[in-house]
N, C-alpha and C positions, 0 to 999 in steps of 0.2 A: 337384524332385519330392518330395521331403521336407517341403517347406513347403505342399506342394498337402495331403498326407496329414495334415499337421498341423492347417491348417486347417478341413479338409473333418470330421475328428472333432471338434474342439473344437466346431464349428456344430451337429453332432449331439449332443453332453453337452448343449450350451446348450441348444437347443429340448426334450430333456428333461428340462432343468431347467424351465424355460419353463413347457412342459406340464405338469409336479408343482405348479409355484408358482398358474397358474390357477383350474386344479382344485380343489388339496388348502388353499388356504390362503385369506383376506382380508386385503385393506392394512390392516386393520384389529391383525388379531392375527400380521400379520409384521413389521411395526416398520419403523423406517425402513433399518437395515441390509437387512432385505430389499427393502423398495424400490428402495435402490441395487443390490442382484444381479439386480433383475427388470432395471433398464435394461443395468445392466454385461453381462447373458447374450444381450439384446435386442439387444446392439450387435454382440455377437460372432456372432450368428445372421445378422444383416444382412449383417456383413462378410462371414462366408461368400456367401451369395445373390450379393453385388458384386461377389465374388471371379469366380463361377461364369459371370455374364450375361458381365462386364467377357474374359473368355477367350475366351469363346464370341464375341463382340463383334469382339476382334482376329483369331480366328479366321475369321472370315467376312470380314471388310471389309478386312484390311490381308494377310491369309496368313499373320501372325506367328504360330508355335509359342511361343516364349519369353517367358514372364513375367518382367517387370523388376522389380527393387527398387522403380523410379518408379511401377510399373502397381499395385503391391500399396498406395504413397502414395495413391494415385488411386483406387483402390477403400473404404481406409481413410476417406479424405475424405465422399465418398460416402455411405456407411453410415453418417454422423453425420445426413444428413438427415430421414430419418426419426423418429431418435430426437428431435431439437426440436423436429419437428413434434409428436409425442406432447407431449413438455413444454410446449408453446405450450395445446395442448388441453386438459391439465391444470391448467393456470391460467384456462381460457376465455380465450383471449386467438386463438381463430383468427378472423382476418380477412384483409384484401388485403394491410393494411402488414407484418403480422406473416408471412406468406408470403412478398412480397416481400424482405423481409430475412433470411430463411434462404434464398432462393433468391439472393442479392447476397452473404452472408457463403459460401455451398459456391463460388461463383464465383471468388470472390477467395482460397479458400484452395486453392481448386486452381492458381489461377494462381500462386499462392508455389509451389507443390509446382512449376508448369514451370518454375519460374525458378529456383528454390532447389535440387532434388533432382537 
């Protein structure tokens, strides 16, 4: 329960951070340390969302109440997707192959998460 409250704020600091960096700044005059806090608060925003769908998810389909250490891996993993796909865009580099392999690299790292966690 404590891990649900923890995350679910950190999500909410992040998206206002988020929303201050948008807004109030440009990649320009926030340097690249801030572009690392846009993606780093970006990620932690998503994991909340994963966290949120991925519960609500067990909750319907399997009747599970209980969040696993394994389910929070599996949410984690997740939440990475999005963010390469932005860095993939950021380089121009979207296409089929470059889709394809962020959709082959989230595959295979979840699969270490079943096998490993």
């Amino acid at each position: 329960m404590k891990r649900n409250r923890f995350i679910s704020i950190m999500s909410i600091i992040g998206l206002a951070a988020l929303t201050f960096m948008l807004f109030l700044t440009s990649p320009t005059e926030i340097g690249p340390f801030g572009v690392l806090l846009f993606f780093t608060t970006l990620y932690i925003v998503i994991f909340g969302i994963a966290c949120l769908f991925l519960k609500a998810f067990y909750h319907l389909a399997f009747k599970k109440e209980i969040f696993t250490h394994k389910d929070y891996l599996y949410a984690a993993v997740v939440s990475f997707g999005p963010i390469m796909v932005l860095m993939a865009r950021s380089f121009s580099a979207i296409n089929v192959w470059t889709i394809g392999l962020i959709v082959m690299f989230l595959f295979l790292a979840e699969f270490l998460v079943y096998k490993r966690a």
